[in-house]
N, C-alpha and C positions, 0 to 999 in steps of 0.2 A: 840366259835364254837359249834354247834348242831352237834351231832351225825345220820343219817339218817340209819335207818336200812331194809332191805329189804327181803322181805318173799315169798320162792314159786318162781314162774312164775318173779313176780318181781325180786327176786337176779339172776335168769338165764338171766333177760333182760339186766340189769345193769354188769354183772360177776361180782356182788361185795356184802357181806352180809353186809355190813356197809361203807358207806361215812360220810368224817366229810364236814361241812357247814356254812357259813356266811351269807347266805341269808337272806335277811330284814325281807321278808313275806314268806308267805306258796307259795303265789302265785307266788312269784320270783322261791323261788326251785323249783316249778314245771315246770316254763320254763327253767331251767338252766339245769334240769336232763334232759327231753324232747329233748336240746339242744345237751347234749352231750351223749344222749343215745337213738340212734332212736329207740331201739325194743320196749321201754315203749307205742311209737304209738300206741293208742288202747287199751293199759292195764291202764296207770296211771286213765285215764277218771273212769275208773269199780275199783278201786283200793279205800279201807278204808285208808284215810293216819288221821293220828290220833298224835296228838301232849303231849306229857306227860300226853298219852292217853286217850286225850278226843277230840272230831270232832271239828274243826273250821271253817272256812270261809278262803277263799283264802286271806283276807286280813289282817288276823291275825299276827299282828309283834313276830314276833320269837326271839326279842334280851331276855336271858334269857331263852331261852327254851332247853333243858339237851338231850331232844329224840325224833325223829318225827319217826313212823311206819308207812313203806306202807307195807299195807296188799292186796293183791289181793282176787278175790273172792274165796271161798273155794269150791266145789264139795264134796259129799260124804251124808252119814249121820250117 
């Protein structure tokens, strides 16, 4: 299991600061959250999701991977 963690705008979307995960690919969890989290519409797409934080490719297998961060965008300076 991948732990998924969610930040900001994201964990309000989700109500959850952390889900755990079996998802194959990046690209899988992003339709399964999608799936069963429709407020991510519109944010996941602007969202950093970053895998034992480094950027991937949707098609990047997750078996073995400890943390994926979605970060949304930040505001401010």
């Amino acid at each position: 299991m991948t732990t998924v963690r969610f930040f900001a705008a994201a964990a309000e979307a989700t109500g959850h600061d952390a889900l755990e995960s079996d998802a194959a690919t990046l690209g899988d969890l992003k339709q399964m959250l999608l799936a069963e989290h429709p407020a991510l519409h519109g944010l996941l797409a602007r969202c950093a999701v970053l895998v034992d934080g480094a950027r991937v490719d949707d098609d990047f297998a997750l078996a073995g991977a400890a943390t994926i961060d979605v970060l949304p965008p930040f505001a401010g300076g």
